[in-house]
ZADO-1210 file (C-alpha; in nm, 4 decimals, padded with zeros to 6 digits):
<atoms>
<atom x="07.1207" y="09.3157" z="11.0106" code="UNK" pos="1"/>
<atom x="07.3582" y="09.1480" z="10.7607" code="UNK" pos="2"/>
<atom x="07.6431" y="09.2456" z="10.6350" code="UNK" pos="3"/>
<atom x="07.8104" y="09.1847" z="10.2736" code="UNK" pos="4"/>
<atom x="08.0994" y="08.9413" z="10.4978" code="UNK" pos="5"/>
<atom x="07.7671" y="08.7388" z="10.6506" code="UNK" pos="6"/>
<atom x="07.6281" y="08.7052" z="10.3145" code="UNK" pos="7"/>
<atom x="07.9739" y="08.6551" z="10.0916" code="UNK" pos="8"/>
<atom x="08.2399" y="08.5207" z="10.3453" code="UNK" pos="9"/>
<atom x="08.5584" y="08.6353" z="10.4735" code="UNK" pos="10"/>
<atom x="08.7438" y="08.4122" z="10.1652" code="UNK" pos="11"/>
<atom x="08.5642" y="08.5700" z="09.9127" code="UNK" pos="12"/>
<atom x="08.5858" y="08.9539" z="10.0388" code="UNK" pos="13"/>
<atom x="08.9905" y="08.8709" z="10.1023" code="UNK" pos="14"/>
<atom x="09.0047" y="08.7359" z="09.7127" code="UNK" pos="15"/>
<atom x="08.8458" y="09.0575" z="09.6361" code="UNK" pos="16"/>
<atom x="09.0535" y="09.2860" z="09.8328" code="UNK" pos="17"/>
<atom x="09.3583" y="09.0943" z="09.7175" code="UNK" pos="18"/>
<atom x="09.2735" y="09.1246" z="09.3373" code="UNK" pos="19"/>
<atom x="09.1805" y="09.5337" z="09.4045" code="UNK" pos="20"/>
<atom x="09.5547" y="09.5849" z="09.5448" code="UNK" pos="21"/>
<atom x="09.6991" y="09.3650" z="09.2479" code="UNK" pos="22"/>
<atom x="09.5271" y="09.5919" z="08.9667" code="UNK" pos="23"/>
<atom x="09.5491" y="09.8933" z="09.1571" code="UNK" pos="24"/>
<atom x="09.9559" y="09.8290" z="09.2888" code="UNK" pos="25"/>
<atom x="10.0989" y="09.5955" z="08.9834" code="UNK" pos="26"/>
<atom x="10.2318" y="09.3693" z="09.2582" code="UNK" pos="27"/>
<atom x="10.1493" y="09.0396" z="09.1778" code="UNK" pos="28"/>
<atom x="09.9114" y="08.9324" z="09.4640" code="UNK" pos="29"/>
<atom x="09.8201" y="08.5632" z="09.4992" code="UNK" pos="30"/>
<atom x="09.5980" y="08.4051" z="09.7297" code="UNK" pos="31"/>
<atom x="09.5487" y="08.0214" z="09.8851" code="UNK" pos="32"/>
<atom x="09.2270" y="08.0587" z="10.0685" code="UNK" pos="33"/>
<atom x="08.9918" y="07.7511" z="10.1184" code="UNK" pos="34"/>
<atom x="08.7056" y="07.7224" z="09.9361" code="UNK" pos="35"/>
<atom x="08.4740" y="07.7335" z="10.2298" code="UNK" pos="36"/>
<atom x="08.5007" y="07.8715" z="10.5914" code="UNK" pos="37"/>
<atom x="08.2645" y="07.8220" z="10.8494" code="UNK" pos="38"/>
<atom x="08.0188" y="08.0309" z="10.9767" code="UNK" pos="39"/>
<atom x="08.1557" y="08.3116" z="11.1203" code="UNK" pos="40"/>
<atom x="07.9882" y="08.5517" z="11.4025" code="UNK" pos="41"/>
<atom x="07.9395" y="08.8847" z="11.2342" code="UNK" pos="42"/>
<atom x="08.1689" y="09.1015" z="11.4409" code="UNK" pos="43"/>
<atom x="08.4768" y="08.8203" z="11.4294" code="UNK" pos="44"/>
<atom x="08.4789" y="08.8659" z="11.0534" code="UNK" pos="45"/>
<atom x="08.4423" y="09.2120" z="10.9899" code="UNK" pos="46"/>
<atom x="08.7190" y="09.2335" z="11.2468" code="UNK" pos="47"/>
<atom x="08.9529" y="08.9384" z="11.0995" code="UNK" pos="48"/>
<atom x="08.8509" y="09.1341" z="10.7275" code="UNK" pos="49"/>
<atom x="08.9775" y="09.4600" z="10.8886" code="UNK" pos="50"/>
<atom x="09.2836" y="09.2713" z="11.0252" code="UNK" pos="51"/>
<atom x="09.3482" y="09.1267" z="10.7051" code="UNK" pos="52"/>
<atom x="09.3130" y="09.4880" z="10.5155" code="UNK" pos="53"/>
<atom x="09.5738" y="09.6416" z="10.7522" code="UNK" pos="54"/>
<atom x="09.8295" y="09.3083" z="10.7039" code="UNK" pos="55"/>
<atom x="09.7897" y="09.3642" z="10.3260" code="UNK" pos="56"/>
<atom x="09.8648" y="09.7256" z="10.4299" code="UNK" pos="57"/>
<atom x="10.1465" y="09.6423" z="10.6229" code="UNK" pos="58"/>
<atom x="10.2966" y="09.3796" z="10.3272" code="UNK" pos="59"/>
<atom x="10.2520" y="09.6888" z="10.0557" code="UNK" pos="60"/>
<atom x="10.4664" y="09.9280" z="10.2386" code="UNK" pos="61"/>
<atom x="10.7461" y="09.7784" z="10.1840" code="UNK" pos="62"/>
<atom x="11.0234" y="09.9139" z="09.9065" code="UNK" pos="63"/>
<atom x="11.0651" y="09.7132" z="09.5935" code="UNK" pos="64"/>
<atom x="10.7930" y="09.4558" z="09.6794" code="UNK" pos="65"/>
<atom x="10.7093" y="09.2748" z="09.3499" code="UNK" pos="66"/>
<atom x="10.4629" y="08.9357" z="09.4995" code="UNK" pos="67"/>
<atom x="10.2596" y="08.9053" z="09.7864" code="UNK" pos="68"/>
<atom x="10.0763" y="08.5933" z="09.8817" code="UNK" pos="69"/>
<atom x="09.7756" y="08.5679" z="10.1576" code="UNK" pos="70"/>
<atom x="09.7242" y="08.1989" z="10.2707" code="UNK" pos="71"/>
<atom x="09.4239" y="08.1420" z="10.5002" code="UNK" pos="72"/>
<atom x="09.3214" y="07.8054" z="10.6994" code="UNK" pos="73"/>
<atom x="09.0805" y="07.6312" z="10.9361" code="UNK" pos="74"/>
<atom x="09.1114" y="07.3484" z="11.1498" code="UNK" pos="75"/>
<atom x="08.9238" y="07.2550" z="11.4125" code="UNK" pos="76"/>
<atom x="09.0808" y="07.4790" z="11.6558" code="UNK" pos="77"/>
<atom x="09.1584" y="07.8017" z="11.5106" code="UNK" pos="78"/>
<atom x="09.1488" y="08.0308" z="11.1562" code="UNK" pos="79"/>
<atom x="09.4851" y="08.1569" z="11.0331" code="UNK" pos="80"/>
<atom x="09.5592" y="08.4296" z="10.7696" code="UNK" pos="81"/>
<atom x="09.8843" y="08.4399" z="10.6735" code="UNK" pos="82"/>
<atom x="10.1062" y="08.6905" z="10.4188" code="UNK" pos="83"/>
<atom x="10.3746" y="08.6802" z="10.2722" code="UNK" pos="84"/>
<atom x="10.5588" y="08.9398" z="10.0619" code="UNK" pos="85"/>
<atom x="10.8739" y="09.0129" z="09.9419" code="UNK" pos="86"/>
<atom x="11.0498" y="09.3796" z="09.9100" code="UNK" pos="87"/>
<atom x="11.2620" y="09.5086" z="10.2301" code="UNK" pos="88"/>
<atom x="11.1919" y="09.8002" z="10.4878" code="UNK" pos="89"/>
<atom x="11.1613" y="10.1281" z="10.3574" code="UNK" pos="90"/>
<atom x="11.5426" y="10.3576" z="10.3871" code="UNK" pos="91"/>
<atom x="11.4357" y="10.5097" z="10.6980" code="UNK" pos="92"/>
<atom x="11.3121" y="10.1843" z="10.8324" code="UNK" pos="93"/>
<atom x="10.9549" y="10.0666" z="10.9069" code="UNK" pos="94"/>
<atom x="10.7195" y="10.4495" z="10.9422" code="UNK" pos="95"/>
<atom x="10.5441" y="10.5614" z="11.2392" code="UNK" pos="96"/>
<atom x="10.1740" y="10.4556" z="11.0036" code="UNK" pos="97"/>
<atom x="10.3182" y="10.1212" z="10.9695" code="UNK" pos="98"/>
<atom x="10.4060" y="10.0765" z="11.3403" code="UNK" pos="99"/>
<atom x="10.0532" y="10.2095" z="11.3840" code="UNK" pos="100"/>
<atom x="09.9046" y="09.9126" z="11.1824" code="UNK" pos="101"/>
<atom x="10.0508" y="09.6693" z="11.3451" code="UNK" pos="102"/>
<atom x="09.9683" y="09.7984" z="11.6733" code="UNK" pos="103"/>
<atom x="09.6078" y="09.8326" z="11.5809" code="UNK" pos="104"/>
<atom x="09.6077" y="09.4603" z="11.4253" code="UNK" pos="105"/>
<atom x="09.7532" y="09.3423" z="11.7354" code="UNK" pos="106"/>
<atom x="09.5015" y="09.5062" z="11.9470" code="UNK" pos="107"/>
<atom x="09.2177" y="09.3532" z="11.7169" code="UNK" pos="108"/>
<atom x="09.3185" y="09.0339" z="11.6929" code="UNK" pos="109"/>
<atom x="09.3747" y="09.0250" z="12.0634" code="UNK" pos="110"/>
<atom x="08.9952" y="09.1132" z="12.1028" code="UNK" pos="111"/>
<atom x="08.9490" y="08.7872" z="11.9327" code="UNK" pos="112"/>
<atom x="09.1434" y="08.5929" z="12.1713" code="UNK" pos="113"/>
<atom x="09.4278" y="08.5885" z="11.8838" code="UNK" pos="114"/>
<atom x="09.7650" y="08.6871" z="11.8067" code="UNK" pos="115"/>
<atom x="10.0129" y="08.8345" z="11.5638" code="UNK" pos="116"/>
<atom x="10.3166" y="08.6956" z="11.4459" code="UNK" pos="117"/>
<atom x="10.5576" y="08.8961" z="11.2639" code="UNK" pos="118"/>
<atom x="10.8900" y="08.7456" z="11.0961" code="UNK" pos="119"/>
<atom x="11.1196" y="08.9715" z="10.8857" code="UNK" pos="120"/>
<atom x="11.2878" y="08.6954" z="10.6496" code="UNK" pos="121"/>
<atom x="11.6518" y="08.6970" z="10.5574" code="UNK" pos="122"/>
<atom x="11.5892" y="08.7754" z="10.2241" code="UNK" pos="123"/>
<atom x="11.3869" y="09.0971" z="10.3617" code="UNK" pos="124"/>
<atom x="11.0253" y="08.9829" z="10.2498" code="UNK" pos="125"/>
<atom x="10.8001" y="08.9587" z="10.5937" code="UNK" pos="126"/>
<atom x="10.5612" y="08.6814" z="10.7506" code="UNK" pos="127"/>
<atom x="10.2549" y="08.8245" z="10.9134" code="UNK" pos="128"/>
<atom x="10.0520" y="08.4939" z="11.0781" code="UNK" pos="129"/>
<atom x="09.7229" y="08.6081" z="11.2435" code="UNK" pos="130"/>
<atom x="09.5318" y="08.3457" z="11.3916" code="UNK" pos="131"/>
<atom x="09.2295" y="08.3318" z="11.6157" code="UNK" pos="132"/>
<atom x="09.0501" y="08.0377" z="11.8332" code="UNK" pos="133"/>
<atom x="08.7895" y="07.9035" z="11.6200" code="UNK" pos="134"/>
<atom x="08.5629" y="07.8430" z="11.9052" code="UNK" pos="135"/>
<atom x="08.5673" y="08.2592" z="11.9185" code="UNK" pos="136"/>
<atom x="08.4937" y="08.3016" z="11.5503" code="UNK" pos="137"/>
<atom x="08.2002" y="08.0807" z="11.4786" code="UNK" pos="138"/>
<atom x="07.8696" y="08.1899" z="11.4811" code="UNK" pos="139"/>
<atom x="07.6785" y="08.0413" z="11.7872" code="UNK" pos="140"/>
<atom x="07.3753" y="08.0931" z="11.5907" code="UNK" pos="141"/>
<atom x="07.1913" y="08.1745" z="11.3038" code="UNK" pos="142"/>
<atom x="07.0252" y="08.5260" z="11.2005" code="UNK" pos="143"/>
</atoms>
């Protein structure tokens, strides 16, 4: 069975989701995502959609966040999402949900072969970098 990712691509369901949290949030959410991606098995992109959902989570919990950006590449070795947003760490510091999001996006990009990078910039925006082996991504075949 196919799903809606198989049939529109992880770029164009991220653009979608991006644009939702922009109308719904007022944060000004921008994207840089290639035009095309390749093939990707089923299961790797529902789970690099889902990891992408809980990043964009993750970047919209923070206090006084006015941009966010989501940058996405492919190279012959691996697929990267990256975001960017600006704001700081709520008063009480980052919440037990938000440690809980990045604890499950760990665990699911890690079931990809992948990692998570997480930078908190001097400014107080963050950099979340998820990236994945391509090789582990790609469909093998087609359906």
């Amino acid at each position: 069975m196919r799903t809606l990712l198989d049939n529109v691509g992880l770029f164009t369901a991220l653009r979608w989701q991006l644009k939702n949290a922009g109308a719904r949030t007022q944060i000004k959410c921008t994207d840089s995502l290639p035009a095309s991606e390749p093939r990707l098995d089923s299961r790797a992109a529902i789970a690099l959609f889902r990891s992408a959902q809980e990043a964009l989570a993750v970047g919209l919990e923070r206090t006084d966040i006015t941009e966010l950006d989501l940058v996405g590449s492919v190279n012959d070795q691996e697929l990267s999402l990256q975001l960017a947003s600006n704001g700081r760490d709520p008063p009480t510091g980052r919440t037990d949900i938000t440690n809980l999001m990045l604890e499950s996006l760990r665990h699911r990009m890690r079931t990809l072969g992948g990692a998570v990078q997480l930078e908190i910039l001097p400014s107080g925006g963050i950099l979340l970098r998820m990236t994945a082996p391509l090789a582990n991504v790609i469909a093998t075949h087609q359906t």
